[in-house]
C-alpha positions as CSV (number, residue, x, y, z in Angstrom):
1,X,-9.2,-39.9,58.9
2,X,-9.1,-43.7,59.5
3,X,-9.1,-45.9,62.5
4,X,-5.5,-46.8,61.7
5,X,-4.7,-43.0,61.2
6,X,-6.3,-42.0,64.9
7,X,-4.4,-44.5,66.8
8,X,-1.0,-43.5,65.1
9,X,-1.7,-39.9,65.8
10,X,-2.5,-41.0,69.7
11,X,0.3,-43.0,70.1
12,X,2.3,-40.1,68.7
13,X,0.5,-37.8,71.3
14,X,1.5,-39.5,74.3
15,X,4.7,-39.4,73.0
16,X,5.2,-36.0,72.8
17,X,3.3,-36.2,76.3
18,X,6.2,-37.9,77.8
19,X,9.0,-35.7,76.4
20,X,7.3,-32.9,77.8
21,X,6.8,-34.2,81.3
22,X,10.3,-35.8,81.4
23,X,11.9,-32.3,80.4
24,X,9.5,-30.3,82.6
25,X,10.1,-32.2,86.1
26,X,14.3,-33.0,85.0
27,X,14.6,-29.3,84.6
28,X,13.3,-28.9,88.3
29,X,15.1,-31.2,89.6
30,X,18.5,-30.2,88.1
31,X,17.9,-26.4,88.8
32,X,20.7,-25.8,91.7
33,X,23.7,-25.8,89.0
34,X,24.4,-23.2,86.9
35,X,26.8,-22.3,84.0
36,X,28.4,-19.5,81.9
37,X,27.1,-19.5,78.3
38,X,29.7,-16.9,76.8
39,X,28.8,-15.9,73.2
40,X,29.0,-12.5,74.5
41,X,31.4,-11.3,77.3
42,X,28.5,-8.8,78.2
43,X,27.8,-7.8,82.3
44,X,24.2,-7.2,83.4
45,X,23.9,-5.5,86.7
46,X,26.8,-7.0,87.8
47,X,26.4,-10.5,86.4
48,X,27.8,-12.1,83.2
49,X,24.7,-11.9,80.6
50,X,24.7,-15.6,80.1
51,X,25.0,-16.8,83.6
52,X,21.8,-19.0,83.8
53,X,20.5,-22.5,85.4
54,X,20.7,-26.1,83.7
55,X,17.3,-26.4,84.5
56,X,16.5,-23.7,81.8
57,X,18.0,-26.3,79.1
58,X,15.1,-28.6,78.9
59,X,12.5,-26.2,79.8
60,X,12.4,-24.9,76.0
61,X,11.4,-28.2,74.7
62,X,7.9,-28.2,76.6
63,X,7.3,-25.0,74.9
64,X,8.3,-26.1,71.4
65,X,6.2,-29.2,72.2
66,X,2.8,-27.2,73.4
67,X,3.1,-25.1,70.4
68,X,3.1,-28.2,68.0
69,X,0.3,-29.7,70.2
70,X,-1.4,-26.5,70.1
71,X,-0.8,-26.5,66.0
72,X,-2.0,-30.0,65.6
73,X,-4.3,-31.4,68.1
74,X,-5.7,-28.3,69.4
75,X,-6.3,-26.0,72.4
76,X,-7.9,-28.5,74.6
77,X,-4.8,-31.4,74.3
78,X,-2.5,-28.6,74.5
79,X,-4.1,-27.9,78.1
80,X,-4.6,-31.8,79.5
81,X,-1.0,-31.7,78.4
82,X,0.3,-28.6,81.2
83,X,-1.9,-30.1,83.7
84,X,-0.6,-33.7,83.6
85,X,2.9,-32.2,83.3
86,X,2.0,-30.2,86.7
87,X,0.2,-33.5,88.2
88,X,4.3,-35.3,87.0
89,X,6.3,-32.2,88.8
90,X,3.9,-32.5,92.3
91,X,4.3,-36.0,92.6
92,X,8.1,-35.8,91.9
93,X,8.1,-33.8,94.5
94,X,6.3,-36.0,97.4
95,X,8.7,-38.8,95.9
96,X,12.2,-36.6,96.7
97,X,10.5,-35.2,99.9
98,X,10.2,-38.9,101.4
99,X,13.8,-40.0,99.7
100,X,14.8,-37.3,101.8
101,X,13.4,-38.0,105.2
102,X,14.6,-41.6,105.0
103,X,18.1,-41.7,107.5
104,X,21.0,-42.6,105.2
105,X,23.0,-45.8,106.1
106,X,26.7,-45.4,107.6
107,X,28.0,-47.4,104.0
108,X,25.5,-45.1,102.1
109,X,27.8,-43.3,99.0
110,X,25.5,-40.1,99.7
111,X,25.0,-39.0,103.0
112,X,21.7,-37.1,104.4
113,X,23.4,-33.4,104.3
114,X,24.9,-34.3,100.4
115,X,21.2,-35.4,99.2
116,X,19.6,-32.5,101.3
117,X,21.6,-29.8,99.9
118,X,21.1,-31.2,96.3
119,X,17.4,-32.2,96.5
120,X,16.6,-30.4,99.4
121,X,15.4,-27.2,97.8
122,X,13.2,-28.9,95.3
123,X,10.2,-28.4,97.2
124,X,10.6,-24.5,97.2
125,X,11.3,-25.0,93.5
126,X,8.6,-26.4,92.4
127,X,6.7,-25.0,94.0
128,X,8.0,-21.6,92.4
129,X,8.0,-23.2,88.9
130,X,4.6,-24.6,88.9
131,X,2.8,-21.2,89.9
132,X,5.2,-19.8,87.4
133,X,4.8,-22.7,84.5
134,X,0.8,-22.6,85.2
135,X,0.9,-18.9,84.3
136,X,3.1,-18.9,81.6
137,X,2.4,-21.9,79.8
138,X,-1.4,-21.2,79.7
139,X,-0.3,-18.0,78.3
140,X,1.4,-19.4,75.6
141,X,-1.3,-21.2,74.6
142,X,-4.0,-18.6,75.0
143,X,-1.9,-16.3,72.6
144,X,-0.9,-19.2,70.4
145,X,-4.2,-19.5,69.6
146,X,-5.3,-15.9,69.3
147,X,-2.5,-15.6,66.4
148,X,-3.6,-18.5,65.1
149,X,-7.1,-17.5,64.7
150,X,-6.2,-14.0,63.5
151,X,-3.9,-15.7,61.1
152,X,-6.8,-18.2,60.0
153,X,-3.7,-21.0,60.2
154,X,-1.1,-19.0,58.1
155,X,2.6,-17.0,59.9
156,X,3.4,-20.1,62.0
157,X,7.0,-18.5,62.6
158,X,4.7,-15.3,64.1
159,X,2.4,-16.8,66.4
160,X,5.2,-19.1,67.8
161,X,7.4,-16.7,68.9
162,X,5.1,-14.0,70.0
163,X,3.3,-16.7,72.6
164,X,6.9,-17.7,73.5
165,X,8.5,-14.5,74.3
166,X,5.5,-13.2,76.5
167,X,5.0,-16.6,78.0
168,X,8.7,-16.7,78.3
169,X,9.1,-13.3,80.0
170,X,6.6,-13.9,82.5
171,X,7.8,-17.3,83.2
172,X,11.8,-16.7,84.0
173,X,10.2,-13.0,86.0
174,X,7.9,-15.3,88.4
175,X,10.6,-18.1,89.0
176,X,12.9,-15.7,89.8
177,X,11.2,-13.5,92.5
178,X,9.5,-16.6,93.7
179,X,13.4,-18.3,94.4
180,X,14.5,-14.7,95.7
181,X,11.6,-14.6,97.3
182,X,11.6,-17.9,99.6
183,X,15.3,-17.2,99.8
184,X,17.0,-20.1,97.5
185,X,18.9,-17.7,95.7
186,X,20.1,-14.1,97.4
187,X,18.3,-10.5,96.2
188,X,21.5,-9.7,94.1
189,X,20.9,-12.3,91.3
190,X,17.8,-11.0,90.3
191,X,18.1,-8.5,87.6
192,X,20.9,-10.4,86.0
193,X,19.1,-14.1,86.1
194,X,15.8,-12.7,85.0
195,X,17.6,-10.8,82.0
196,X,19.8,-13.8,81.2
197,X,16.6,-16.2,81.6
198,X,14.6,-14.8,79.5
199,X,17.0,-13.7,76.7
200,X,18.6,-17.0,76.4
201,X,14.6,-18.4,76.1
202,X,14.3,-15.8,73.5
203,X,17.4,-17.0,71.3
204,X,16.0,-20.5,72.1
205,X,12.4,-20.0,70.8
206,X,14.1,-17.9,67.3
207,X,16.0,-21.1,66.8
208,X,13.1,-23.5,67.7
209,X,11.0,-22.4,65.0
210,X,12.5,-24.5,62.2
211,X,11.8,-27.5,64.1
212,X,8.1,-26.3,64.4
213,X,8.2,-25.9,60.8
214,X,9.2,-29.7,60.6
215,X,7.0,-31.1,62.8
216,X,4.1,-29.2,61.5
217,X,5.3,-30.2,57.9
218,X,5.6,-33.9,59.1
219,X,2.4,-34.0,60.8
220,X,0.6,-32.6,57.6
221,X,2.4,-34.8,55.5
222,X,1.5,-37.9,57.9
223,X,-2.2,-37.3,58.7
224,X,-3.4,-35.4,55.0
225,X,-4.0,-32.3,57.2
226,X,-4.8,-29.2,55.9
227,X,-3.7,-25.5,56.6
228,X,-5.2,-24.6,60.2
229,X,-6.8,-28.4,60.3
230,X,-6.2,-30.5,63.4
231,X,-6.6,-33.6,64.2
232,X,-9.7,-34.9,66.5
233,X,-8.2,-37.8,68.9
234,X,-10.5,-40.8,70.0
């Protein structure tokens, strides 16, 4: 690969760096509202199937993204990638903690108990998400690359959702009790969330894979990579 090559595939690296860190610490910050996806009128221990957070919409993407990382840069980037994403979410964090000490103004158009109540939990979130994204996300990989090694580079649709459900599962389970736990969301939302979280994650991940297949196909196509080949940054 060329000089010319090496740089392009950087610069395309720290692109996919930022869409990854942008959805992971949006999807924290957004978590408080929740809707009712209704392709089925189904009720899980008392709560619509598909009654889930906004803050699962983004969180997809950083798994479709490690996954393609994983695919063509490797383990290793895949990694520096969940850490600087966690490095992004804790100093998000410090930066709503002290937007929130600061007294609002009389004239301000948010008051202190409006950005509290809407920010105010963040801390407890993300605090939950990151032990849970840690875990799950270095699960994803771990198994990405077992299938990928067992595979010797072939059955990308296999080793992309089989990281992604267990990563998934263990993910949406640990956010969940952690929330319940610290007493953001009651006891009774439990089952229902954690069954609605992580089968909505699994309809997302089925319908991800074509866009792996693209990527992967694009990145080949790009760089003159070859089946289980990746490509060696600067």
């Amino acid at each position: 690969m060329t000089l010319k090559d090496k740089l392009a595939a950087q610069r395309i690296y720290m692109l996919l760096g930022a869409l990854f860190i942008t959805s992971l610490v949006v999807s924290n910050l957004i978590f408080q509202k929740f809707f009712y996806w209704y392709p089925f009128d189904v009720e899980v221990f008392g709560s619509k199937l598909f009654v889930i957070s906004v803050g699962i919409l983004p969180y997809p993407i950083t798994f479709l993204i490690t996954d393609l990382i994983s695919e063509i840069y490797g383990k290793k980037r895949a990694n520096q990638i969940v850490v600087t994403g966690i490095f992004a979410s804790l100093f998000s964090v410090l930066i709503v903690y002290v937007a929130d000490i600061v007294p609002a103004v009389a004239s301000s158009p948010i008051n202190d108990s409006v950005f509290t109540n809407v920010f105010g939990r963040t801390i407890l979130a993300v605090g939950a998400s990151m032990i849970a994204y840690l875990f799950a996300q270095f699960v994803d990989i771990q198994i990405y690359h077992f299938w990928k090694k067992l595979t010797k580079g072939k059955h990308l649709w296999l080793r992309n959702n089989f990281s992604t459900w267990l990563s998934q599962f263990v993910d949406t389970f640990s956010v969940v009790f952690l929330l319940c736990f610290f007493e953001v969301l009651p006891w009774s939302l439990f089952k229902g969330l954690l069954i609605s979280g992580f089968l909505f994650k699994v309809l997302v991940a089925a319908c991800d894979t074509p866009f792996l297949y693209l990527g992967v196909y694009l990145f080949r196509r790009r760089f003159n990579l070859k089946v289980n080949e990746e490509i060696d940054l600067l």
